[in-house]
BASE-11821 format. One record per residue (C-alpha): residue number from 1; chain; x, y, z. Coordinates in steps of 0.1 Angstrom, whole numbers, plus 2048, in hexadecimal, padded with zeros to 3 digits. Example, Ala and Ser with C-alpha at 12.3 -4.5 7.8 and 13.67 -1.06 7.14 Angstrom:
SITE   migu   miza    px    py    pz
SITE      1      A   87B   7D3   84E
SITE      2      A   889   7F5   847
This chain:
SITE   migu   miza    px    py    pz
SITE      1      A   256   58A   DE9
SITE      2      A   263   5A9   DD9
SITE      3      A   278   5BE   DEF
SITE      4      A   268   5E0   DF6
SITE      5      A   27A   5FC   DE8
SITE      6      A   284   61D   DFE
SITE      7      A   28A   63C   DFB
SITE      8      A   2A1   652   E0C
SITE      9      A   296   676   E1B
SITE     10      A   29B   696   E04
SITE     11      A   2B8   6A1   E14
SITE     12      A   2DC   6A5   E0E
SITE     13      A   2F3   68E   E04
SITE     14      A   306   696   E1A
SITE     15      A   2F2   694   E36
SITE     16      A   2E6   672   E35
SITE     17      A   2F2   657   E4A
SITE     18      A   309   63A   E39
SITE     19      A   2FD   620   E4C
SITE     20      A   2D6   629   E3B
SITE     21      A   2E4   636   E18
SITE     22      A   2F8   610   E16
SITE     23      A   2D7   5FF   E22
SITE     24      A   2C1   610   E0B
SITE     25      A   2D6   608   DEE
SITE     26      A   2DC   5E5   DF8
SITE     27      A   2B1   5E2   DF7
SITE     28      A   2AF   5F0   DCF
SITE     29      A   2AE   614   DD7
SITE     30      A   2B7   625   DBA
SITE     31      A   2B7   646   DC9
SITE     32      A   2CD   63C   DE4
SITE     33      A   2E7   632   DCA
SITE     34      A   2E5   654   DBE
SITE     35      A   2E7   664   DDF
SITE     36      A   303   64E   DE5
SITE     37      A   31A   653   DCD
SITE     38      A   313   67F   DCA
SITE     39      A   31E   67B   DF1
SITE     40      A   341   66C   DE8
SITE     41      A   344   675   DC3
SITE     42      A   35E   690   DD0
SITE     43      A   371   67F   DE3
SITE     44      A   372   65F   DCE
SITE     45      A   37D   67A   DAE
SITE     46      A   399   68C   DC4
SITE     47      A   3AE   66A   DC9
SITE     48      A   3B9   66A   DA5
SITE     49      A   3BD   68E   DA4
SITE     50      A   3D1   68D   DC0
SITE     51      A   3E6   670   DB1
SITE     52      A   3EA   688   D92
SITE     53      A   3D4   674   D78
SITE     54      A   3C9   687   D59
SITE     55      A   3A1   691   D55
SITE     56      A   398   676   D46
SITE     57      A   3A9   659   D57
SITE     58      A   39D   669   D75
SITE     59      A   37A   665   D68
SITE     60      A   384   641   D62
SITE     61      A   38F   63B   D87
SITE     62      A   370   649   D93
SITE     63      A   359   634   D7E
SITE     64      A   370   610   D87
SITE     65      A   36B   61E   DAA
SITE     66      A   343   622   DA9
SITE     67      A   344   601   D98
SITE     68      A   355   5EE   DB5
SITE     69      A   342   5FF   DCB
SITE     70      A   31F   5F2   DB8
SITE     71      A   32D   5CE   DBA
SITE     72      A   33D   5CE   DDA
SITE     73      A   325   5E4   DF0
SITE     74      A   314   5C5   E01
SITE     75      A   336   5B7   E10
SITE     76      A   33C   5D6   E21
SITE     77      A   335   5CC   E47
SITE     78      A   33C   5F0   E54
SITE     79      A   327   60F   E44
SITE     80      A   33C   62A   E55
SITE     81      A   35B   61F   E47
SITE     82      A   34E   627   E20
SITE     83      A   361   646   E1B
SITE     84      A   381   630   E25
SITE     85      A   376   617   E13
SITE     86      A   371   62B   DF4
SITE     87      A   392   63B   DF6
SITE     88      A   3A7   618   DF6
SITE     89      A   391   60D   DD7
SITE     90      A   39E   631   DC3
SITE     91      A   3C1   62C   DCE
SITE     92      A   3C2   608   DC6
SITE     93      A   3B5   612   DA2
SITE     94      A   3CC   630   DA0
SITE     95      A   3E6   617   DAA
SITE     96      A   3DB   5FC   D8D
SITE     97      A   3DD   619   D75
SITE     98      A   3FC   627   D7D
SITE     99      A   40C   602   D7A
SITE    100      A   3FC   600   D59
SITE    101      A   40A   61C   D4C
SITE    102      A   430   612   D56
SITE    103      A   428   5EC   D4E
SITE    104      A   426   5FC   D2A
SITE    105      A   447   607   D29
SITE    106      A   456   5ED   D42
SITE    107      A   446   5CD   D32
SITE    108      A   458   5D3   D0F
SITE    109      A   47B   5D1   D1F
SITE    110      A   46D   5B3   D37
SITE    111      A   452   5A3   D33
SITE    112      A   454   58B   D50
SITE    113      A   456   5A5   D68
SITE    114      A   442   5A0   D88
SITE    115      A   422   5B6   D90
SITE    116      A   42D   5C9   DAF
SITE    117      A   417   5CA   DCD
SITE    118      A   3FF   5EA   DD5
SITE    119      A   40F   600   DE9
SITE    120      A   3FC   60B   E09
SITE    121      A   3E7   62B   E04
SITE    122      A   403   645   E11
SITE    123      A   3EF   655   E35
SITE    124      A   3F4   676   E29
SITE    125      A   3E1   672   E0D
SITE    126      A   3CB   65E   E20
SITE    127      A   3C5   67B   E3F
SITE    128      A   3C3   699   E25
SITE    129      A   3A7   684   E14
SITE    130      A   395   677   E30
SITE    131      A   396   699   E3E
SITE    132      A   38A   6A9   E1C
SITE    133      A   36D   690   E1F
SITE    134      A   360   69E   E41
SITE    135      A   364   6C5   E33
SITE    136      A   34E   6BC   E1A
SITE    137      A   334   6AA   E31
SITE    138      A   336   6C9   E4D
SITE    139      A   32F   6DE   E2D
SITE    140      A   312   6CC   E20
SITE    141      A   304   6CE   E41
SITE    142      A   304   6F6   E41
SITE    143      A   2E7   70B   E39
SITE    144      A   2E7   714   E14
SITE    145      A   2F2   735   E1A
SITE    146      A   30D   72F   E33
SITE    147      A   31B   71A   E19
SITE    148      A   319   730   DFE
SITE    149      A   32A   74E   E19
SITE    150      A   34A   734   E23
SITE    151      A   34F   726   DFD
SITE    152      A   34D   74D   DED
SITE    153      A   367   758   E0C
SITE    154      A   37B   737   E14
SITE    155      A   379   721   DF3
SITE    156      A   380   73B   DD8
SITE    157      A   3A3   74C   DCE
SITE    158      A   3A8   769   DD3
SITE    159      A   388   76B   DED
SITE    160      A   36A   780   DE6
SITE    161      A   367   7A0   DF4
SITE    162      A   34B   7A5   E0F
SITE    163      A   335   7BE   DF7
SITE    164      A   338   7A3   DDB
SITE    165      A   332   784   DF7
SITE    166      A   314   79F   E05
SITE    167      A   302   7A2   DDE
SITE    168      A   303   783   DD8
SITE    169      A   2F3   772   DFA
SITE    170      A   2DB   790   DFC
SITE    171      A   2EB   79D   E20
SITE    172      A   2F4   7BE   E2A
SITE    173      A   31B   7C4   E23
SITE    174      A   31F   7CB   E4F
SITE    175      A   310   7AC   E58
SITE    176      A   323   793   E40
SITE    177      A   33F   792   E5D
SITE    178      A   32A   785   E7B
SITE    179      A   316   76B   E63
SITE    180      A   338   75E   E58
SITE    181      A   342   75B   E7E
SITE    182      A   324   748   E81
SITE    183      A   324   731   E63
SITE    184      A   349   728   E6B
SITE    185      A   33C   71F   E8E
SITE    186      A   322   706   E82
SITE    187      A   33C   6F7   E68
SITE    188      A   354   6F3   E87
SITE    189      A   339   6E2   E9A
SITE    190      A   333   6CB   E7C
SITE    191      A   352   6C5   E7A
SITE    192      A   354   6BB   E9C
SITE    193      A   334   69F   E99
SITE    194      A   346   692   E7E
SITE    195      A   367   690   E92
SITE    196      A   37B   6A5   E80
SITE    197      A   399   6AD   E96
């Protein structure tokens, strides 16, 4: 019998549940693998970014990382702990490449030198990523234009002014101040369902 073949609701990424986004790919869903992977793309991305990999071989680390994840998905017993998950698989194949790169030189002096262990992912790293993660889901979970209001005054350098921030999001230039109190109280209380602390 021929498994039946889901799909997922129109929604965010962001905003679907793990635990349903890992079953539905686990039954064929090739939608869900989509869905999957634009939920984490950014975070899987930032690990060699933040490890200081060039363009490219961060382009590399993501797709070994999305690979792994294709093969291993059905031995992962605990849904929630994807993002986790995810990040050990970059860091591992950060690791491998960084190793790679001073086996090079290492290997022509001494070619019987021993493969060093992995080093734990350092918890810094591993906080400022996890906590990245949850931005990005509280975000997702905004309105449209709420997001739009906190990336234009939050996420750019140097911020927008209010009549540019007003123009763009169609608002009068006198109310942009009480919609940003209130979009930066529903990304706090997103924040807060997700557990950010």
């Amino acid at each position: 019998m021929t498994p039946v073949m889901t799909r997922p609701a129109k929604k965010s990424p962001r905003a679907l549940n793990d635990t349903r986004l890992v079953a539905e790919c686990l039954s064929g869903s090739e939608e869900a693998w989509s869905l999957l992977i634009e939920k984490y793309k950014a975070l899987i991305y930032s690990i060699p970014v933040k490890y200081g990999l060039p363009p490219h071989e961060a382009a590399d680390i993501f797709q070994a990382t999305c690979m792994e994840l294709l093969t291993r998905l059905p031995e992962l017993r605990e849904p929630r702990a994807l993002p986790k998950w995810l990040m050990q698989v970059a860091h591992h194949q950060c690791y491998r490449w960084k190793r790679q790169q001073s086996r090079v030189v290492s290997r022509d002096a001494d070619p019987q030198l021993p493969d060093p262990e992995t080093p734990p992912m350092a918890e810094t790293l591993m906080r400022q990523t996890q906590e990245e993660q949850l931005l990005r889901e509280a975000m997702g979970n905004l309105t449209a234009q709420c997001r739009r209001l906190v990336e234009l005054l939050f996420f750019e350098t140097p911020p927008r002014p209010y009549s540019e921030v007003a123009e763009e999001l169609g608002l009068a230039v006198g109310s942009i101040g009480f919609t940003r109190q209130k979009c930066i109280e529903r990304l706090r209380r997103n924040l807060d369902k997700l557990g950010f602390h």
